[in-house]
N, CA, C and O atoms as a GROMACS GRO file, in nm:
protein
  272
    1UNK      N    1  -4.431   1.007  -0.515
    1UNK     CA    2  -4.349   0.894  -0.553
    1UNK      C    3  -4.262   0.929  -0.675
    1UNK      O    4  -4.144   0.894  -0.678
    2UNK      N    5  -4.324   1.000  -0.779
    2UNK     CA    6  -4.286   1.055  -0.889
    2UNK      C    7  -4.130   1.100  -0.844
    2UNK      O    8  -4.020   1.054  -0.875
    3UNK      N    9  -4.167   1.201  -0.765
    3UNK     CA   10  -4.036   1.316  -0.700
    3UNK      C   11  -3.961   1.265  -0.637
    3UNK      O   12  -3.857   1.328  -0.616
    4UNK      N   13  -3.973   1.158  -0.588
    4UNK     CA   14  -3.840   1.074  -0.506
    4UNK      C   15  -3.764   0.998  -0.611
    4UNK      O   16  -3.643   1.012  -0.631
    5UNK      N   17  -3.841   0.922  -0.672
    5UNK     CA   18  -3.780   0.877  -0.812
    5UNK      C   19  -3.682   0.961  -0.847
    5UNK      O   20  -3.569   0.934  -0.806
    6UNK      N   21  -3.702   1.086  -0.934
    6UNK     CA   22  -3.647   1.172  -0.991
    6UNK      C   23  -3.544   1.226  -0.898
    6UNK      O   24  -3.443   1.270  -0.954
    7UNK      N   25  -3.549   1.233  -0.754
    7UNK     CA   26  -3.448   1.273  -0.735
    7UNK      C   27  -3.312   1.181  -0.707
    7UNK      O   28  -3.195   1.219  -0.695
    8UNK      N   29  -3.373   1.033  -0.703
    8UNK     CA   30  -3.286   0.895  -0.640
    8UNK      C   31  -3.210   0.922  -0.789
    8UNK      O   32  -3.092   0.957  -0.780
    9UNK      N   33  -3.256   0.911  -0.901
    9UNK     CA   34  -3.207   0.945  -1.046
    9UNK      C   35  -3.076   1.015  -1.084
    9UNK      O   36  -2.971   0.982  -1.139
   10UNK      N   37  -3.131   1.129  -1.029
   10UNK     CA   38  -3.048   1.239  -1.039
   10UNK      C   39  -2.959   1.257  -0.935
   10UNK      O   40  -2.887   1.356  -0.946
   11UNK      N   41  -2.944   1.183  -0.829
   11UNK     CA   42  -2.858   1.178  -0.719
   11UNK      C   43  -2.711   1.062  -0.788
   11UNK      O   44  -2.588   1.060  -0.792
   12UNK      N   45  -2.826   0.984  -0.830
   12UNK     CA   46  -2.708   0.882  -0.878
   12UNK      C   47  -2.664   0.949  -0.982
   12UNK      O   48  -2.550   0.992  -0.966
   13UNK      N   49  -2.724   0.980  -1.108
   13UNK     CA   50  -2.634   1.034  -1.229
   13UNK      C   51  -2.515   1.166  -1.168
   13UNK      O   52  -2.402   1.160  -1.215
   14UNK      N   53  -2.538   1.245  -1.099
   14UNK     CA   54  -2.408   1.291  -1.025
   14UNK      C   55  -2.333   1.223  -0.970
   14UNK      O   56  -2.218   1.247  -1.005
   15UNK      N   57  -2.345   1.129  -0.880
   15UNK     CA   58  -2.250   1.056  -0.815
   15UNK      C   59  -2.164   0.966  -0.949
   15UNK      O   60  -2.042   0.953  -0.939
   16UNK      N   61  -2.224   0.918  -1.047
   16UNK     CA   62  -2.165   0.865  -1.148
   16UNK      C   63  -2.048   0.951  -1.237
   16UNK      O   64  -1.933   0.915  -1.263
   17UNK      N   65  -2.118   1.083  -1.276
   17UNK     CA   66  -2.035   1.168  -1.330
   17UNK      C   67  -1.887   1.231  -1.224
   17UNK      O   68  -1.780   1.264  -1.275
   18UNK      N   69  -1.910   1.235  -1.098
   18UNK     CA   70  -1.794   1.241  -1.035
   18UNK      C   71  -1.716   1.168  -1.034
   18UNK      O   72  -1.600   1.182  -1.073
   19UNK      N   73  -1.777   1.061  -0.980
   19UNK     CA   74  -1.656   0.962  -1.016
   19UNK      C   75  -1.603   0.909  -1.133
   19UNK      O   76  -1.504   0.837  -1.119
   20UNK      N   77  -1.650   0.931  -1.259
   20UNK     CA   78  -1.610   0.968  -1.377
   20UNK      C   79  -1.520   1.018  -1.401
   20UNK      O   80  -1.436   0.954  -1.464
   21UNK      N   81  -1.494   1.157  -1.360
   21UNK     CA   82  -1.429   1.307  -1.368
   21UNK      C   83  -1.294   1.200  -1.242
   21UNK      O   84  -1.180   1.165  -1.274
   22UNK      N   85  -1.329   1.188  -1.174
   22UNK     CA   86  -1.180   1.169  -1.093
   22UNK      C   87  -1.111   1.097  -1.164
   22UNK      O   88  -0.996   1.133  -1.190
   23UNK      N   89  -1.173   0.956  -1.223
   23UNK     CA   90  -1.099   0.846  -1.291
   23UNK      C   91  -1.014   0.885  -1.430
   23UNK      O   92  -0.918   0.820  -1.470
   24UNK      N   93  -1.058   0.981  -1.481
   24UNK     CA   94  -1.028   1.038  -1.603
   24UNK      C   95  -0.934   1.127  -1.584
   24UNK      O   96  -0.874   1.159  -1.687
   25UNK      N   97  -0.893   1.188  -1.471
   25UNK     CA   98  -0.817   1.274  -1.445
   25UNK      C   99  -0.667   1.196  -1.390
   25UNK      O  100  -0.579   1.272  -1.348
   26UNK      N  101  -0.643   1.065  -1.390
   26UNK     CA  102  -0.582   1.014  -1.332
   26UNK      C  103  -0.552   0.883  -1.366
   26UNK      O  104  -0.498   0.794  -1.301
   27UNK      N  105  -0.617   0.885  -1.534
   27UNK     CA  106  -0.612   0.736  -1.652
   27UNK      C  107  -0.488   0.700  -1.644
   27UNK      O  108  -0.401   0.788  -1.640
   28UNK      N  109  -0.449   0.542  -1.638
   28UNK     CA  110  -0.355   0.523  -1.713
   28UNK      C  111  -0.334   0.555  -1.878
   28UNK      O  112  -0.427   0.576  -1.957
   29UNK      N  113  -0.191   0.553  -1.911
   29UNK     CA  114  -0.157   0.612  -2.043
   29UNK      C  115  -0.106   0.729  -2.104
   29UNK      O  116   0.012   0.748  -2.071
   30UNK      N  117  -0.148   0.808  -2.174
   30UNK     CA  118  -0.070   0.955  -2.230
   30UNK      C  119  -0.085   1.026  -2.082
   30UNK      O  120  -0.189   1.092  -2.077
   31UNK      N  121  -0.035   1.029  -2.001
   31UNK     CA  122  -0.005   1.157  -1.925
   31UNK      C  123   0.110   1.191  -1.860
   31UNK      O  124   0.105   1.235  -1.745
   32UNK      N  125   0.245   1.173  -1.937
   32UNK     CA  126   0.330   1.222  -1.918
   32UNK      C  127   0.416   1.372  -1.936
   32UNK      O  128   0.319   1.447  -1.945
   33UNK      N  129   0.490   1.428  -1.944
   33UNK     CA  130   0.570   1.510  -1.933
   33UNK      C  131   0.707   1.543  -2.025
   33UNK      O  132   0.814   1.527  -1.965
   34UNK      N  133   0.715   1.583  -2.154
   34UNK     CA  134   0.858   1.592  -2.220
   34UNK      C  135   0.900   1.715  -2.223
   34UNK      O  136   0.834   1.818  -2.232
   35UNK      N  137   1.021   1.700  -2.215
   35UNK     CA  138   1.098   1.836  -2.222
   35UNK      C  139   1.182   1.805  -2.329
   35UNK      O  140   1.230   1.692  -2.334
   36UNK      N  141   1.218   1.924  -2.457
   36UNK     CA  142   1.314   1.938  -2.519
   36UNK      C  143   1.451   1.988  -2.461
   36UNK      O  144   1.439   2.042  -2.350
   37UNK      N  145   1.594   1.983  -2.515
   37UNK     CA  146   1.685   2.049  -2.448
   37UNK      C  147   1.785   2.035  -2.572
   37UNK      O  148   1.806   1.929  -2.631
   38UNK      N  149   1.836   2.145  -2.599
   38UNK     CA  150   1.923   2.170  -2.682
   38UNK      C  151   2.069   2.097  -2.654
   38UNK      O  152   2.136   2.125  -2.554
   39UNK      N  153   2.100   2.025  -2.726
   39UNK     CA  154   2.279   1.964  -2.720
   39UNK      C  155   2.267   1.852  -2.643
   39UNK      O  156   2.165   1.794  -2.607
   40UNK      N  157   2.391   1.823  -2.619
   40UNK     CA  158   2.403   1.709  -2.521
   40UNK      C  159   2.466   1.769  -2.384
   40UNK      O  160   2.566   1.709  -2.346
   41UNK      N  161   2.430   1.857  -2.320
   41UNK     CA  162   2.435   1.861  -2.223
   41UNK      C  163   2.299   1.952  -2.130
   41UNK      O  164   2.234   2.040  -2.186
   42UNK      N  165   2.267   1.904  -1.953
   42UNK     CA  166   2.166   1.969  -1.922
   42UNK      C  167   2.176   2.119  -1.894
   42UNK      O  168   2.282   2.173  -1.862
   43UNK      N  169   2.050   2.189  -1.908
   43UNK     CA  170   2.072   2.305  -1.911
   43UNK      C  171   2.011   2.320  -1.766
   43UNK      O  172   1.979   2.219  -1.703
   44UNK      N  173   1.994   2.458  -1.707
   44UNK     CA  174   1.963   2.435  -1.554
   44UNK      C  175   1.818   2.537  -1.556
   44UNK      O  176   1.846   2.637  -1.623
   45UNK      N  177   1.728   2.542  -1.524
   45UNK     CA  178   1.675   2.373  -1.437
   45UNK      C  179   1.666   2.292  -1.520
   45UNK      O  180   1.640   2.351  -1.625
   46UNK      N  181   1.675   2.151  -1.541
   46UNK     CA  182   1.667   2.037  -1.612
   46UNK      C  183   1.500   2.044  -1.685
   46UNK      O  184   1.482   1.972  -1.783
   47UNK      N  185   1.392   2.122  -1.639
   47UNK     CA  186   1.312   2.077  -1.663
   47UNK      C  187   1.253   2.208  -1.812
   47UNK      O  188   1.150   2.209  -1.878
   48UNK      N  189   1.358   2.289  -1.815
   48UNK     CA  190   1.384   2.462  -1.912
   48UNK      C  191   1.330   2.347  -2.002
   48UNK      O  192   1.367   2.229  -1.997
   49UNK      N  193   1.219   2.412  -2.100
   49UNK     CA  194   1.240   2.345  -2.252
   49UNK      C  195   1.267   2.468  -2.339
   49UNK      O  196   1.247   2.589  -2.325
   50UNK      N  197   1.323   2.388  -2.438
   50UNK     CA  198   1.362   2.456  -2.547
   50UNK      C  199   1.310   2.387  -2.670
   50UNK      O  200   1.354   2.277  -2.703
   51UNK      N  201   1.228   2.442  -2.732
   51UNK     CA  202   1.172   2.332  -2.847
   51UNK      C  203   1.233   2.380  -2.993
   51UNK      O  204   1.284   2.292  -3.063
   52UNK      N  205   1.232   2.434  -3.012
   52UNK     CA  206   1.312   2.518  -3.141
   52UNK      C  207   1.475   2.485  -3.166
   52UNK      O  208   1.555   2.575  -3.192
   53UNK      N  209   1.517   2.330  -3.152
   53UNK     CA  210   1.652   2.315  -3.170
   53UNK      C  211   1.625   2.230  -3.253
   53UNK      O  212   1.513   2.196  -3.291
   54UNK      N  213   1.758   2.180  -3.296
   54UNK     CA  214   1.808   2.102  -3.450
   54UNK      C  215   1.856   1.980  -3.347
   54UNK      O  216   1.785   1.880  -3.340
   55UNK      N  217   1.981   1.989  -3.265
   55UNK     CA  218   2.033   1.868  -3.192
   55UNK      C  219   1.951   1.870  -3.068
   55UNK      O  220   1.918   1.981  -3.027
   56UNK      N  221   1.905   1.743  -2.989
   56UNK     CA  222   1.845   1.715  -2.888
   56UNK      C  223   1.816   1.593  -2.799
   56UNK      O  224   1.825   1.473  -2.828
   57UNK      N  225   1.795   1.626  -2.733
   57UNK     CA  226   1.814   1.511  -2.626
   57UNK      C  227   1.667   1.515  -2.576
   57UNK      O  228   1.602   1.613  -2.613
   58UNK      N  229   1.609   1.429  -2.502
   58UNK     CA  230   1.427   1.403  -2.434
   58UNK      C  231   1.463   1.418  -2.286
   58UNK      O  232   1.581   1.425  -2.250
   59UNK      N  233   1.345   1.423  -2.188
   59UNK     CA  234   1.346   1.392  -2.050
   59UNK      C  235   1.178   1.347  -2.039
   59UNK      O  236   1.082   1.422  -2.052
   60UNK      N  237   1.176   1.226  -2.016
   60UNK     CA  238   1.010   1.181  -1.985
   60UNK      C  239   1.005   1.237  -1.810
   60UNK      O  240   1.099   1.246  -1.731
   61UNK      N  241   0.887   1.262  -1.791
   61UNK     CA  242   0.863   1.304  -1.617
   61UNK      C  243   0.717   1.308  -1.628
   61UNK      O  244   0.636   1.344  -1.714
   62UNK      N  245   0.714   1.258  -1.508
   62UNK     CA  246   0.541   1.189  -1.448
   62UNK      C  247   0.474   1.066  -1.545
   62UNK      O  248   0.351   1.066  -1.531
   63UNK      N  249   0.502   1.000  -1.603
   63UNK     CA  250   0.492   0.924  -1.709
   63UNK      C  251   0.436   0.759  -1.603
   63UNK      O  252   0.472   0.725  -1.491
   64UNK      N  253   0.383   0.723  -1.656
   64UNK     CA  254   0.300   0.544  -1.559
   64UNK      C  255   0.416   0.472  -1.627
   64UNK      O  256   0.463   0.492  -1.739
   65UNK      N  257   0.455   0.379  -1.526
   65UNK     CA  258   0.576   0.287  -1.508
   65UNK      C  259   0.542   0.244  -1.645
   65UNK      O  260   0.603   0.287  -1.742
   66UNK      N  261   0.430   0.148  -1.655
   66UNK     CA  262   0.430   0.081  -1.809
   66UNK      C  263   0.483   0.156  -1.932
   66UNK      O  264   0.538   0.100  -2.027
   67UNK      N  265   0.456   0.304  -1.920
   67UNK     CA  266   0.501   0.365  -2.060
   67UNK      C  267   0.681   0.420  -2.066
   67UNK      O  268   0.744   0.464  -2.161
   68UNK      N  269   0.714   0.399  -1.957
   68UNK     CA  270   0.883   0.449  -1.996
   68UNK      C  271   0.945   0.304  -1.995
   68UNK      O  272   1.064   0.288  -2.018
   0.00000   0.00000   0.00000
């Protein structure tokens, strides 16, 4: 009885931690995408960063509707 216990236990605390791990991987909030880009115009591919400039422009990408 002991050993069924322990394993009903431990069956669930995995099943908990997975589905944990998915939900967290896929939170709403910080998980967006910025790119730096030098000047005001795009450079090609749009998505090149360049972080080391003085003038600049942003591009948000993959970002949850609520945060842009």
């Amino acid at each position: 009885m002991k050993r069924i216990v322990t394993v009903l236990a431990t069956a669930s605390l995995l099943a908990t931690v997975g589905v944990a791990g998915v939900q967290a991987n896929d939170a709403p909030g910080n998980n967006g995408t910025v790119k730096i880009h030098d000047g005001p115009t795009e450079p090609r591919p749009e998505v090149r960063n360049q972080p080391h400039v003085c003038t600049f422009h942003l591009h948000f990408f993959f970002a949850d509707a609520a945060q842009a």
